[in-house]
PDB file with one MODEL, atoms N, CA, C and O in Angstrom:
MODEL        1
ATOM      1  N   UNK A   1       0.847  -1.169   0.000  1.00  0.00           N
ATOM      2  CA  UNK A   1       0.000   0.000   0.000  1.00  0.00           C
ATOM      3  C   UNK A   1       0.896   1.237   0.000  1.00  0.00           C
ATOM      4  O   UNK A   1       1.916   1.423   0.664  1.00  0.00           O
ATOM      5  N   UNK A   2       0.312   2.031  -0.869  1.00  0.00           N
ATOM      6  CA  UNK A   2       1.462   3.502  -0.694  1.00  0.00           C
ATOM      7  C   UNK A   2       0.957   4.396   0.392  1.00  0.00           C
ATOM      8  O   UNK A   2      -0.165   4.394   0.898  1.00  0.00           O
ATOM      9  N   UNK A   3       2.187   5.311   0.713  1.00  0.00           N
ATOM     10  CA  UNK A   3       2.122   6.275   2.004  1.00  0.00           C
ATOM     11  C   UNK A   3       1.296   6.995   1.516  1.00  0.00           C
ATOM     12  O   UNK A   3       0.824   7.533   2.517  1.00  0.00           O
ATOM     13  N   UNK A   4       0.518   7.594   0.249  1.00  0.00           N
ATOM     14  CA  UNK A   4      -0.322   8.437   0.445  1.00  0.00           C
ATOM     15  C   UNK A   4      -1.925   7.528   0.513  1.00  0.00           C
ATOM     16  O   UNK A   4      -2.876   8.026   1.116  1.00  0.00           O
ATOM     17  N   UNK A   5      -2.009   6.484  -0.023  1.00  0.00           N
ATOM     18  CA  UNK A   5      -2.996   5.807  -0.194  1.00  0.00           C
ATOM     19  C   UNK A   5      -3.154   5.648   1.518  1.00  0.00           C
ATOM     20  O   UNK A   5      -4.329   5.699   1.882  1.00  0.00           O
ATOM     21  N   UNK A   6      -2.365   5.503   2.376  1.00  0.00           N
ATOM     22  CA  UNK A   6      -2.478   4.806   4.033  1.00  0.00           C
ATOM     23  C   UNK A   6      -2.792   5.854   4.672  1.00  0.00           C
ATOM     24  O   UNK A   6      -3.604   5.726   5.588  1.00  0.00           O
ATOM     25  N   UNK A   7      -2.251   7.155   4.375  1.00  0.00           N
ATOM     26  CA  UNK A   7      -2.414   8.954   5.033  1.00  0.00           C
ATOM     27  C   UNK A   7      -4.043   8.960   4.942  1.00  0.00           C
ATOM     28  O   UNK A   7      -4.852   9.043   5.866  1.00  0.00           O
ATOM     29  N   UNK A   8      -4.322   8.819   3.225  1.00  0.00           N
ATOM     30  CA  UNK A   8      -5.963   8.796   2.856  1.00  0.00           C
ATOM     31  C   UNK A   8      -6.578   8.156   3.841  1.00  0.00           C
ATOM     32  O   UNK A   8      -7.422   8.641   4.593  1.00  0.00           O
ATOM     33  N   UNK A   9      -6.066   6.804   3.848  1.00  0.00           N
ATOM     34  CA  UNK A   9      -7.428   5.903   4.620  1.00  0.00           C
ATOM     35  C   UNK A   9      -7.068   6.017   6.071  1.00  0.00           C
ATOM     36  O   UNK A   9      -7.580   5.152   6.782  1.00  0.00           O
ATOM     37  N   UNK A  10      -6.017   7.216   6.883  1.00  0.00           N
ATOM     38  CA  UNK A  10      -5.987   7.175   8.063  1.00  0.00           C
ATOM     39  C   UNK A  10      -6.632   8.844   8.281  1.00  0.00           C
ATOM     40  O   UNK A  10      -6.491   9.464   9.335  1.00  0.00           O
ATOM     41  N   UNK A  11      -7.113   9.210   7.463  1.00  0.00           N
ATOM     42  CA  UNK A  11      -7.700  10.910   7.551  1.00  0.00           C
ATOM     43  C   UNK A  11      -8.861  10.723   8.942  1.00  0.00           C
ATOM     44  O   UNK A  11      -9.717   9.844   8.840  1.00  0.00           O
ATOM     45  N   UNK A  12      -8.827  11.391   9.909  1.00  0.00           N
ATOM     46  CA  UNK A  12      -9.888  11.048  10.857  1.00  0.00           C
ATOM     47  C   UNK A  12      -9.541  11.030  11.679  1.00  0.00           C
ATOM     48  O   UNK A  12      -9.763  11.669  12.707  1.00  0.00           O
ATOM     49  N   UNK A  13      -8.500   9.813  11.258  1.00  0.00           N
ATOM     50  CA  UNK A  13      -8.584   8.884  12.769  1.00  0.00           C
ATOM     51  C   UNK A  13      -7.685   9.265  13.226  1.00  0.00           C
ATOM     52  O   UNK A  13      -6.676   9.798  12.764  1.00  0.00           O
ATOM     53  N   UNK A  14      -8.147   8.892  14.650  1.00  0.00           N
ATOM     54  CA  UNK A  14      -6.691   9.065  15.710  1.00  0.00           C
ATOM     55  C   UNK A  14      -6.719  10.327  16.305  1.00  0.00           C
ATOM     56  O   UNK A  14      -5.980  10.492  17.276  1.00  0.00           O
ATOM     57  N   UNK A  15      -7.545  11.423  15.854  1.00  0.00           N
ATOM     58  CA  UNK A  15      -8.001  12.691  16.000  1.00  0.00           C
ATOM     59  C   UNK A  15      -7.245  13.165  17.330  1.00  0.00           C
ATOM     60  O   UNK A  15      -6.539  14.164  17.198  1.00  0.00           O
ATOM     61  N   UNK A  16      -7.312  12.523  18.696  1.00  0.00           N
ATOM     62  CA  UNK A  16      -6.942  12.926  19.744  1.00  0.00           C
ATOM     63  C   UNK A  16      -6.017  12.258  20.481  1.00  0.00           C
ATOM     64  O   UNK A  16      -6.190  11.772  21.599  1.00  0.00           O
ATOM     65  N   UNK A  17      -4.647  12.245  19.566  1.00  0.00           N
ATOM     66  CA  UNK A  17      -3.778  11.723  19.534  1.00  0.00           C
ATOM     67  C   UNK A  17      -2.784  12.307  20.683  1.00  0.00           C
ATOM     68  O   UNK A  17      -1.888  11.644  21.204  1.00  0.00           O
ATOM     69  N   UNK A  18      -3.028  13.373  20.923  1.00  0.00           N
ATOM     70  CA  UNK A  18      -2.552  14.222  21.786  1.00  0.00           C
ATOM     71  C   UNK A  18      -2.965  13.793  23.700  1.00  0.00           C
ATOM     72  O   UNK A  18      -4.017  13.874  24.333  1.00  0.00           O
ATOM     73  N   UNK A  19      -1.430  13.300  24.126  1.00  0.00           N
ATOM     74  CA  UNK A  19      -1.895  12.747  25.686  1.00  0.00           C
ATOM     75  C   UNK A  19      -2.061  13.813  26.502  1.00  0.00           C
ATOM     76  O   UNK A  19      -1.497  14.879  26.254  1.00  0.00           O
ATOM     77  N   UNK A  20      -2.897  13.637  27.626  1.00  0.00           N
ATOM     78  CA  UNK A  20      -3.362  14.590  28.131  1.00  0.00           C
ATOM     79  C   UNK A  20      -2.580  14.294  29.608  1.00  0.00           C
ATOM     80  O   UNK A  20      -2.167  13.205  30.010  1.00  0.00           O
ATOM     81  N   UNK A  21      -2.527  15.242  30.099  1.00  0.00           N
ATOM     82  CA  UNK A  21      -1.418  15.159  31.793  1.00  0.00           C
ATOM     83  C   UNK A  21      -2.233  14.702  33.003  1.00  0.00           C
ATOM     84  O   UNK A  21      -1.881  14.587  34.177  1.00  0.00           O
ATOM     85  N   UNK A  22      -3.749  14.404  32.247  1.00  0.00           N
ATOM     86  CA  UNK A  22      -4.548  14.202  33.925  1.00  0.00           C
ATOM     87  C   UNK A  22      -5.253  12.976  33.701  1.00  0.00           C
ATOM     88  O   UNK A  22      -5.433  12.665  32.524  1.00  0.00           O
ATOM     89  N   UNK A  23      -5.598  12.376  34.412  1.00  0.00           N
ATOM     90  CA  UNK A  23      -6.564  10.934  34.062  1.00  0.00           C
ATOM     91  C   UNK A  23      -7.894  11.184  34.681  1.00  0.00           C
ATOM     92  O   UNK A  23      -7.734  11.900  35.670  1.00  0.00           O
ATOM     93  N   UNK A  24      -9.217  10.859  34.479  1.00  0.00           N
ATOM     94  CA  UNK A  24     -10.356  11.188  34.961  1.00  0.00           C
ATOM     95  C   UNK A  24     -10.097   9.722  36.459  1.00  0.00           C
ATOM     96  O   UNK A  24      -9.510   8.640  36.483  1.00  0.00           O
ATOM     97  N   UNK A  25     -10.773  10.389  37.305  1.00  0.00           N
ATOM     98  CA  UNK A  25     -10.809   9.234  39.028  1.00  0.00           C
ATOM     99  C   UNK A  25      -9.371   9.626  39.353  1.00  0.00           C
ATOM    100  O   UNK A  25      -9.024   9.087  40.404  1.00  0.00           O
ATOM    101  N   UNK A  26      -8.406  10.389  38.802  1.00  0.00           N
ATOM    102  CA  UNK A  26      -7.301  10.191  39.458  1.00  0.00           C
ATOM    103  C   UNK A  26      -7.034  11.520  40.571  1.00  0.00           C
ATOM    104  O   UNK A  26      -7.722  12.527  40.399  1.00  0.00           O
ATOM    105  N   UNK A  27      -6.047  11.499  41.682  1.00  0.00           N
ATOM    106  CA  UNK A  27      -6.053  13.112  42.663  1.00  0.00           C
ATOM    107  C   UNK A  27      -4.558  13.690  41.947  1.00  0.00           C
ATOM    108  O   UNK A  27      -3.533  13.184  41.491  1.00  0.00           O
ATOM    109  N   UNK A  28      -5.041  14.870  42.126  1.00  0.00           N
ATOM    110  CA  UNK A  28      -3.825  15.495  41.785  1.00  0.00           C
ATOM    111  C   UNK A  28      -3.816  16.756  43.015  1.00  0.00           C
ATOM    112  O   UNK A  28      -4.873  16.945  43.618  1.00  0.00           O
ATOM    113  N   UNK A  29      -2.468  17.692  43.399  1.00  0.00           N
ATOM    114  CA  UNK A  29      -2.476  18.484  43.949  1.00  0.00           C
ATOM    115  C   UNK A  29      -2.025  19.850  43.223  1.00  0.00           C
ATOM    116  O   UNK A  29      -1.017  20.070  42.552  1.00  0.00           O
ATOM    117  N   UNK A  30      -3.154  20.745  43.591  1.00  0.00           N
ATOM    118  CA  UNK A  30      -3.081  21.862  42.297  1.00  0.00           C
ATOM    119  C   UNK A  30      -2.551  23.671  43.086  1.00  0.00           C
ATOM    120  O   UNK A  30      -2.061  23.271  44.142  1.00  0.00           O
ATOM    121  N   UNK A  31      -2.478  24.478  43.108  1.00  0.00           N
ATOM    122  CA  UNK A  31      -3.273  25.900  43.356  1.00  0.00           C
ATOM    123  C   UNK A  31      -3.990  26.446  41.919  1.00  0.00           C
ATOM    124  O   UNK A  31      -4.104  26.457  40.693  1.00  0.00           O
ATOM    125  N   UNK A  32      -4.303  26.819  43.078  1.00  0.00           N
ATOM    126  CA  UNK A  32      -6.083  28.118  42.324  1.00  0.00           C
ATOM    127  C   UNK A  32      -5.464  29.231  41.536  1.00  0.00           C
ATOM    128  O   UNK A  32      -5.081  30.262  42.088  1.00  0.00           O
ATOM    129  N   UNK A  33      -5.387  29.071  40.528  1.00  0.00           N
ATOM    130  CA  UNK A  33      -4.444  30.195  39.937  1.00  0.00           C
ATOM    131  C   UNK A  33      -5.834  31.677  39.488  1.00  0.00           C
ATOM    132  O   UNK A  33      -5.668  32.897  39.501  1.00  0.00           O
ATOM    133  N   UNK A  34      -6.801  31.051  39.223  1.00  0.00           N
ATOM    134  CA  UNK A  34      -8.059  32.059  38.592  1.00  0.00           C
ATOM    135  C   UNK A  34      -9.523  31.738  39.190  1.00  0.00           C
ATOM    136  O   UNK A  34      -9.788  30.726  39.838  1.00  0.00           O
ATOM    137  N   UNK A  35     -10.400  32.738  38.874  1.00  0.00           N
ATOM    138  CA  UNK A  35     -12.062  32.197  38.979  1.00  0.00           C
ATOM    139  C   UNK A  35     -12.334  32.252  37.542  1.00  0.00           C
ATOM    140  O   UNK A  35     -11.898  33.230  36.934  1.00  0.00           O
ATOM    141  N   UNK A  36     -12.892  31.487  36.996  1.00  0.00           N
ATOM    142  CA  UNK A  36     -13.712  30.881  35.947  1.00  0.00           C
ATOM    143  C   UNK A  36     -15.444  31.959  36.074  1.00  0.00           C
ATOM    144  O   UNK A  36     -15.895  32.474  37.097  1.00  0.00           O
ATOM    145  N   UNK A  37     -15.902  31.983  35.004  1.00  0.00           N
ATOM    146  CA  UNK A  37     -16.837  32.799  34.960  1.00  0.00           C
ATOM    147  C   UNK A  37     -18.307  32.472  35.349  1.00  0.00           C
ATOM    148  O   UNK A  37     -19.262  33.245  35.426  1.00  0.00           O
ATOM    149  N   UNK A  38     -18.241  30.902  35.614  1.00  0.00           N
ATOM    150  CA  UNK A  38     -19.135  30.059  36.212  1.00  0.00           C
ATOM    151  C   UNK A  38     -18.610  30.315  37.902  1.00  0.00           C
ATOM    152  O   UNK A  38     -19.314  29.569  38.582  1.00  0.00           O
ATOM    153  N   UNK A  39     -18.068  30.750  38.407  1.00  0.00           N
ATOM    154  CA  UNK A  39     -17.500  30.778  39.744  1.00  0.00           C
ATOM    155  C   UNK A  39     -16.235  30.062  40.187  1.00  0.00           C
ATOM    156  O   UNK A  39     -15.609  30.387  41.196  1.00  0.00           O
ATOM    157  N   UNK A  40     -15.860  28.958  39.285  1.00  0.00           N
ATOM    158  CA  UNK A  40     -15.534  27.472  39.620  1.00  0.00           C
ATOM    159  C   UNK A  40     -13.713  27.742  39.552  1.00  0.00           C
ATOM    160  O   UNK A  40     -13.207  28.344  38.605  1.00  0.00           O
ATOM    161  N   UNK A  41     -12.843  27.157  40.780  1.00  0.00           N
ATOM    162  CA  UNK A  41     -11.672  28.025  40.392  1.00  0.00           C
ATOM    163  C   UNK A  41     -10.936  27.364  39.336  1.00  0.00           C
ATOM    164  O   UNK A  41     -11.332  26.215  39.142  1.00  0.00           O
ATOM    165  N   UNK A  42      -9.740  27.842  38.407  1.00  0.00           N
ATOM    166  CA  UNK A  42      -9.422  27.923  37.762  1.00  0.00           C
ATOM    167  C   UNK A  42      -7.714  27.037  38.114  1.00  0.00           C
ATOM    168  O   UNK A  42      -7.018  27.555  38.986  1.00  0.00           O
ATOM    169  N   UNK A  43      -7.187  25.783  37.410  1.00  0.00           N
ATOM    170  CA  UNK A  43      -5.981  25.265  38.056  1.00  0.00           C
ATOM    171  C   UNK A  43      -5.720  24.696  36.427  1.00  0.00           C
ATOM    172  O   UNK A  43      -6.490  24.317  35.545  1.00  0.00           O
ATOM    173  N   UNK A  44      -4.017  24.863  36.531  1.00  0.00           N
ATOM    174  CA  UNK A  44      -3.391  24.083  35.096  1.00  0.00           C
ATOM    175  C   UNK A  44      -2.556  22.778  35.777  1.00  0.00           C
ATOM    176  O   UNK A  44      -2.014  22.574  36.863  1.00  0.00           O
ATOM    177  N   UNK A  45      -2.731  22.105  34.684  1.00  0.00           N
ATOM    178  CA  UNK A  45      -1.776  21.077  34.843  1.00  0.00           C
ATOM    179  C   UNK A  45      -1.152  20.682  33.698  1.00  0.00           C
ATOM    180  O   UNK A  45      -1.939  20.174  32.899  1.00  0.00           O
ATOM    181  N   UNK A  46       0.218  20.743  33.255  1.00  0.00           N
ATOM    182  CA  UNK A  46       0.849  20.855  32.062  1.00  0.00           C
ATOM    183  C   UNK A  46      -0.273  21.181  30.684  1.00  0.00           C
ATOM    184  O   UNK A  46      -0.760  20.680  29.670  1.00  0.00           O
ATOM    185  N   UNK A  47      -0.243  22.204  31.390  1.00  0.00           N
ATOM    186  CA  UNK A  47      -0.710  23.867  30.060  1.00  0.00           C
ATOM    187  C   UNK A  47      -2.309  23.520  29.953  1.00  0.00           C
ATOM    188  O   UNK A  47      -3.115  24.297  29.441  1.00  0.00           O
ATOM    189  N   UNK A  48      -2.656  22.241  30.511  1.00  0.00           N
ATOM    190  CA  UNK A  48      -4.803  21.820  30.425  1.00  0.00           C
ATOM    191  C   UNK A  48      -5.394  22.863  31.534  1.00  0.00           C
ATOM    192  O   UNK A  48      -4.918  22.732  32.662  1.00  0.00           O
ATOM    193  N   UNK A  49      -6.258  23.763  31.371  1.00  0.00           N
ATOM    194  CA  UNK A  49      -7.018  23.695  32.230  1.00  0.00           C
ATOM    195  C   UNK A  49      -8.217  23.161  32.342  1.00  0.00           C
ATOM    196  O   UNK A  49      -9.048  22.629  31.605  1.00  0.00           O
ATOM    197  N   UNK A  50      -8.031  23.584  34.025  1.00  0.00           N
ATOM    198  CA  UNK A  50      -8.993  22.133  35.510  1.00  0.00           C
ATOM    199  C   UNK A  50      -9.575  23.148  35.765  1.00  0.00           C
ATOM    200  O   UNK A  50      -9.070  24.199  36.160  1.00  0.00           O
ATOM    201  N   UNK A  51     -10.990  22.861  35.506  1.00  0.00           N
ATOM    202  CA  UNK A  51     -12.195  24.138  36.258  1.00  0.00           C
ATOM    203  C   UNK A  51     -12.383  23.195  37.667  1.00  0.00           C
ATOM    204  O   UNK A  51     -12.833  22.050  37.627  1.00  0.00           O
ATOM    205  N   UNK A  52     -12.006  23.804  38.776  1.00  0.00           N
ATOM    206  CA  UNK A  52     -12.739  22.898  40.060  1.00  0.00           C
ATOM    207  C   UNK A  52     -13.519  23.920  40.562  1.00  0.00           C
ATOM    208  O   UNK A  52     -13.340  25.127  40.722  1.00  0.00           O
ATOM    209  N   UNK A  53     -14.850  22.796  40.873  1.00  0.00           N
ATOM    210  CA  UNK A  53     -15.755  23.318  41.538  1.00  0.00           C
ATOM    211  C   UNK A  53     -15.607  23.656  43.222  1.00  0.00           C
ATOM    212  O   UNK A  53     -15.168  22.864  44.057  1.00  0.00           O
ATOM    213  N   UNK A  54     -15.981  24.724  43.423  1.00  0.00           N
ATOM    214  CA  UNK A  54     -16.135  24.939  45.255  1.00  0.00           C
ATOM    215  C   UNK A  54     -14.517  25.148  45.933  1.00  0.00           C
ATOM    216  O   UNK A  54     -14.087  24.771  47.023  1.00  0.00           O
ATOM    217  N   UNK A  55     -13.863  25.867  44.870  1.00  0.00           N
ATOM    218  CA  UNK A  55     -12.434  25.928  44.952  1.00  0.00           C
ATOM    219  C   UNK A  55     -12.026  27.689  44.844  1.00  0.00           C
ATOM    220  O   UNK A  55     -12.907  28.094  44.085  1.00  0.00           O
ATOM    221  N   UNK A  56     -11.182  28.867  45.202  1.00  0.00           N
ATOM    222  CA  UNK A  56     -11.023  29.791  44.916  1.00  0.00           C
ATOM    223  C   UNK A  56      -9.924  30.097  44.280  1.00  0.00           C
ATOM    224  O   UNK A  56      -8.884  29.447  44.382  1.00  0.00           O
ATOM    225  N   UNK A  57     -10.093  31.272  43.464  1.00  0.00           N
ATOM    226  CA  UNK A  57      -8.453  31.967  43.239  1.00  0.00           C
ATOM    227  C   UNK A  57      -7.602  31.975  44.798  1.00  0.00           C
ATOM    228  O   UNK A  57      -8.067  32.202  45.915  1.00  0.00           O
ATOM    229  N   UNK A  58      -6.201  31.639  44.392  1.00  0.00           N
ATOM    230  CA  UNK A  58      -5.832  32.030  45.737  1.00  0.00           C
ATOM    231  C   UNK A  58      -5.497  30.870  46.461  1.00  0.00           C
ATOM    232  O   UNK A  58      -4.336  30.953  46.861  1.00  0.00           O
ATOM    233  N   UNK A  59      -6.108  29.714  46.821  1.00  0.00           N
ATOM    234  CA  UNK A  59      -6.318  28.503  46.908  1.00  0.00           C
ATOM    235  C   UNK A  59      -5.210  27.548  46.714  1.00  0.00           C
ATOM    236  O   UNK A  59      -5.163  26.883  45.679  1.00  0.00           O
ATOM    237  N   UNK A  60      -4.258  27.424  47.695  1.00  0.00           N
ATOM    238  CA  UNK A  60      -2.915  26.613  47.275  1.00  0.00           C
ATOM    239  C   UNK A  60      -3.007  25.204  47.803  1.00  0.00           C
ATOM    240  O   UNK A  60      -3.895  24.767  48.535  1.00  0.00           O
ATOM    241  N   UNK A  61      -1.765  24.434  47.238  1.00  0.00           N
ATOM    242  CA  UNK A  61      -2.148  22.958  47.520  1.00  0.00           C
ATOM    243  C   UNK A  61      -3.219  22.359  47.894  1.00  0.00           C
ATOM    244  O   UNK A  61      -3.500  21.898  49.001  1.00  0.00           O
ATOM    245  N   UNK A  62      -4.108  22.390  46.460  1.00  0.00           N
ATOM    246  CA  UNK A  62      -5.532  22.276  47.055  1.00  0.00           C
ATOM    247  C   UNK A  62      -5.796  20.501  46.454  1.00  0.00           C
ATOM    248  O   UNK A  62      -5.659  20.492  45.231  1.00  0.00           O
ATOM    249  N   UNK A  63      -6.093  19.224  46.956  1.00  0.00           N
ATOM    250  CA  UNK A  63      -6.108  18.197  46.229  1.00  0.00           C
ATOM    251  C   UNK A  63      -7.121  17.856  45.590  1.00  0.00           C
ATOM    252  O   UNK A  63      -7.879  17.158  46.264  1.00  0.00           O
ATOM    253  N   UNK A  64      -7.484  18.072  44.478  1.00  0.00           N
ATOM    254  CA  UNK A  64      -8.522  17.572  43.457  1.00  0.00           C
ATOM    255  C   UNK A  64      -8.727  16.268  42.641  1.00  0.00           C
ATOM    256  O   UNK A  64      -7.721  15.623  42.348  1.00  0.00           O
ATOM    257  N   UNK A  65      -9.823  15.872  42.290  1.00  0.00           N
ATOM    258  CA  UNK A  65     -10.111  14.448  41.777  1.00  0.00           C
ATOM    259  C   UNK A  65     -10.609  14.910  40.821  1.00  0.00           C
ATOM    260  O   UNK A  65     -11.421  15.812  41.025  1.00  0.00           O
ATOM    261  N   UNK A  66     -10.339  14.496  39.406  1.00  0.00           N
ATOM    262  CA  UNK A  66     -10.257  14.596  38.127  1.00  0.00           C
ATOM    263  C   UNK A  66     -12.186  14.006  37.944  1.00  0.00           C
ATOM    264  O   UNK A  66     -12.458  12.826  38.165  1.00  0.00           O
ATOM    265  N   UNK A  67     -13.459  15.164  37.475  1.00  0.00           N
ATOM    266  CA  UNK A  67     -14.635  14.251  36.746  1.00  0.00           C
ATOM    267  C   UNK A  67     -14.555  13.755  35.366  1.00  0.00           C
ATOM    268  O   UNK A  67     -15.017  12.681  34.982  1.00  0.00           O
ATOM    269  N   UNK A  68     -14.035  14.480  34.768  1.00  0.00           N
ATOM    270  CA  UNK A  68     -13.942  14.382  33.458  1.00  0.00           C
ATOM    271  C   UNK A  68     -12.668  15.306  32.605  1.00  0.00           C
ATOM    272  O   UNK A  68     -11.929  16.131  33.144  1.00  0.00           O
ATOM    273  N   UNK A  69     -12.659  15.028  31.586  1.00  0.00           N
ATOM    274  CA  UNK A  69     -11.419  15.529  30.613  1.00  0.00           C
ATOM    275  C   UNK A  69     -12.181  15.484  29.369  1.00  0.00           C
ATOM    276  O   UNK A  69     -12.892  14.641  28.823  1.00  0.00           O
ATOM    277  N   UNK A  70     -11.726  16.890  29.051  1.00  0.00           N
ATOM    278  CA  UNK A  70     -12.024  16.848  27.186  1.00  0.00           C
ATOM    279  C   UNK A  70     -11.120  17.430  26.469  1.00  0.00           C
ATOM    280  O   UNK A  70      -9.993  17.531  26.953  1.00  0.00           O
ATOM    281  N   UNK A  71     -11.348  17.872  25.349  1.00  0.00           N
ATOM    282  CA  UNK A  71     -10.650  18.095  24.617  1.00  0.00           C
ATOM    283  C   UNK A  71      -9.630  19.450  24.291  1.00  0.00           C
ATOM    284  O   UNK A  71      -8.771  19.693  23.444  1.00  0.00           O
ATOM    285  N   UNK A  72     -10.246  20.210  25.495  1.00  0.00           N
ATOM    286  CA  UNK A  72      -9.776  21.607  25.827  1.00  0.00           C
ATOM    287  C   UNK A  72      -9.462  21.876  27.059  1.00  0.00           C
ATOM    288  O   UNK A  72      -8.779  22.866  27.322  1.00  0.00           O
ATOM    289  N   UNK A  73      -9.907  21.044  27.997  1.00  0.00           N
ATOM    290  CA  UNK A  73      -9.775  21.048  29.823  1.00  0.00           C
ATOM    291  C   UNK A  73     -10.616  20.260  30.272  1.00  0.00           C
ATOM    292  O   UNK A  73     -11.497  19.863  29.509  1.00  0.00           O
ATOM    293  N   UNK A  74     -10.579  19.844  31.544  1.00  0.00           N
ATOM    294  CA  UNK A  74     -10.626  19.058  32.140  1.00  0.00           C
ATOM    295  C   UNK A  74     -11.509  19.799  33.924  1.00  0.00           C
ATOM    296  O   UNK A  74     -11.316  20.856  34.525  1.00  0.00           O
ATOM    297  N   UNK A  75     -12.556  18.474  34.243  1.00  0.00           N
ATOM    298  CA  UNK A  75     -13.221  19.101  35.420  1.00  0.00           C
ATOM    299  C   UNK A  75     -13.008  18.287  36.398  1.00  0.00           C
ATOM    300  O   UNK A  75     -12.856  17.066  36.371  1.00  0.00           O
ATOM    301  N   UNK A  76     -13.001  19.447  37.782  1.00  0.00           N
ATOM    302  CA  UNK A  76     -12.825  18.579  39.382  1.00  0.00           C
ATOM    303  C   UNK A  76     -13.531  19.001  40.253  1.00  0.00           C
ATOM    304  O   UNK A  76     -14.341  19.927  40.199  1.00  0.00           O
ATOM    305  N   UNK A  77     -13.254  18.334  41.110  1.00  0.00           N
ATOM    306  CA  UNK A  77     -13.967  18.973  42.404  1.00  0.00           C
ATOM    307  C   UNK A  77     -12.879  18.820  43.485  1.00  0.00           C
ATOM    308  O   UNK A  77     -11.765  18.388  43.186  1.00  0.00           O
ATOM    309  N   UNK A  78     -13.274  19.253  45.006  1.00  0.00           N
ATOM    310  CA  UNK A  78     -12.017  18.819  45.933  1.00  0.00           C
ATOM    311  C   UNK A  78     -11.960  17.606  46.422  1.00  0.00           C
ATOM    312  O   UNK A  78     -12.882  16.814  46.618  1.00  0.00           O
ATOM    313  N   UNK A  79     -11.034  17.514  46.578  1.00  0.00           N
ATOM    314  CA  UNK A  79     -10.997  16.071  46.855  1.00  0.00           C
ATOM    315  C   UNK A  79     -11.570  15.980  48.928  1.00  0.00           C
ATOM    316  O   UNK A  79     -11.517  16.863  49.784  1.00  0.00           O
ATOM    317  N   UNK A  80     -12.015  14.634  49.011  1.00  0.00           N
ATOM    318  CA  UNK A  80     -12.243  14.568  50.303  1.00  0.00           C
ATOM    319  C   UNK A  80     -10.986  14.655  51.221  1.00  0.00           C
ATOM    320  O   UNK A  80      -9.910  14.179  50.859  1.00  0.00           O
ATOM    321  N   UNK A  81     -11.150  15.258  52.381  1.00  0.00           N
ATOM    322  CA  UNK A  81      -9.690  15.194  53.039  1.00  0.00           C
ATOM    323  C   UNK A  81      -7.990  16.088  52.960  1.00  0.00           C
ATOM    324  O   UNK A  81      -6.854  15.987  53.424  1.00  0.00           O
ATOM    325  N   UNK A  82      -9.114  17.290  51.686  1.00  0.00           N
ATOM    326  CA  UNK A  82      -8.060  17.521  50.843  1.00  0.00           C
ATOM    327  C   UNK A  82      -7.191  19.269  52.070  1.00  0.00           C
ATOM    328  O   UNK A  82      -7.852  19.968  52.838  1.00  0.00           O
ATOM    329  N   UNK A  83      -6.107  19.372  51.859  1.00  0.00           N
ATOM    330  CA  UNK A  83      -6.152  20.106  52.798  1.00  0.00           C
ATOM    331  C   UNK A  83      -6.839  21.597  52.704  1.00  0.00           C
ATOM    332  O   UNK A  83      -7.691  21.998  51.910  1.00  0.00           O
ATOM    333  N   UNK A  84      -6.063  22.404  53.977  1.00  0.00           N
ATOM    334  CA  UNK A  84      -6.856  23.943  54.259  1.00  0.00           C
ATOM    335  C   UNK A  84      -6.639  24.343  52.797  1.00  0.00           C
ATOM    336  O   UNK A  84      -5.591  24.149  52.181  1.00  0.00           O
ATOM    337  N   UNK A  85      -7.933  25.022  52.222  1.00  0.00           N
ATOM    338  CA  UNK A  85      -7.622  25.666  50.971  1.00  0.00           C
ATOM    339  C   UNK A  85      -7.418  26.928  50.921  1.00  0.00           C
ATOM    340  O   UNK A  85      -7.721  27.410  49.829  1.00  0.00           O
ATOM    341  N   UNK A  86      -6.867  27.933  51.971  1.00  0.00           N
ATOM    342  CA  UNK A  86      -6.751  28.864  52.373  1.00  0.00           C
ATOM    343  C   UNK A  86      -5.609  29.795  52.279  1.00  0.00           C
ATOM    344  O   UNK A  86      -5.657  30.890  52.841  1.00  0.00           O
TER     345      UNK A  86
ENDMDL
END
């Protein structure tokens, strides 16, 4: 099969080929770098942003649990137990 004939029949796919730095169920420890316009604070993790809910600007070593990930950022909440977010 030729390389352009295999490019053709691979057009599509694979789309989100690009790994992402967070896993959904997993904790990570973040600070609050922003507020989000929904309220929800604002945290990066290699260059993704993490909207967490019930979290502030300001907000350091705060531990969050990953709900979901898409294709532009990724959502949390705090984690249980997680420390002073203050």
């Amino acid at each position: 099969m030729s390389t352009i004939l295999r490019l053709l029949m691979s057009y599509g796919q694979n789309t989100n080929s690009f790994s992402k730095p967070v896993e959904t169920g997993k904790e990570y420890t973040v600070d609050i770098t922003d507020t989000g316009r929904g309220g929800d604070g604002i945290a990066r993790i290699g260059g993704l942003v993490i909207f967490v809910k019930s979290a502030k600007a300001g907000d350091k070593n705060v531990k969050i649990k990953i709900n979901s990930v898409g294709s532009r950022f990724a959502t949390a909440e705090v984690a249980a137990g997680s420390t002073d977010t203050t």
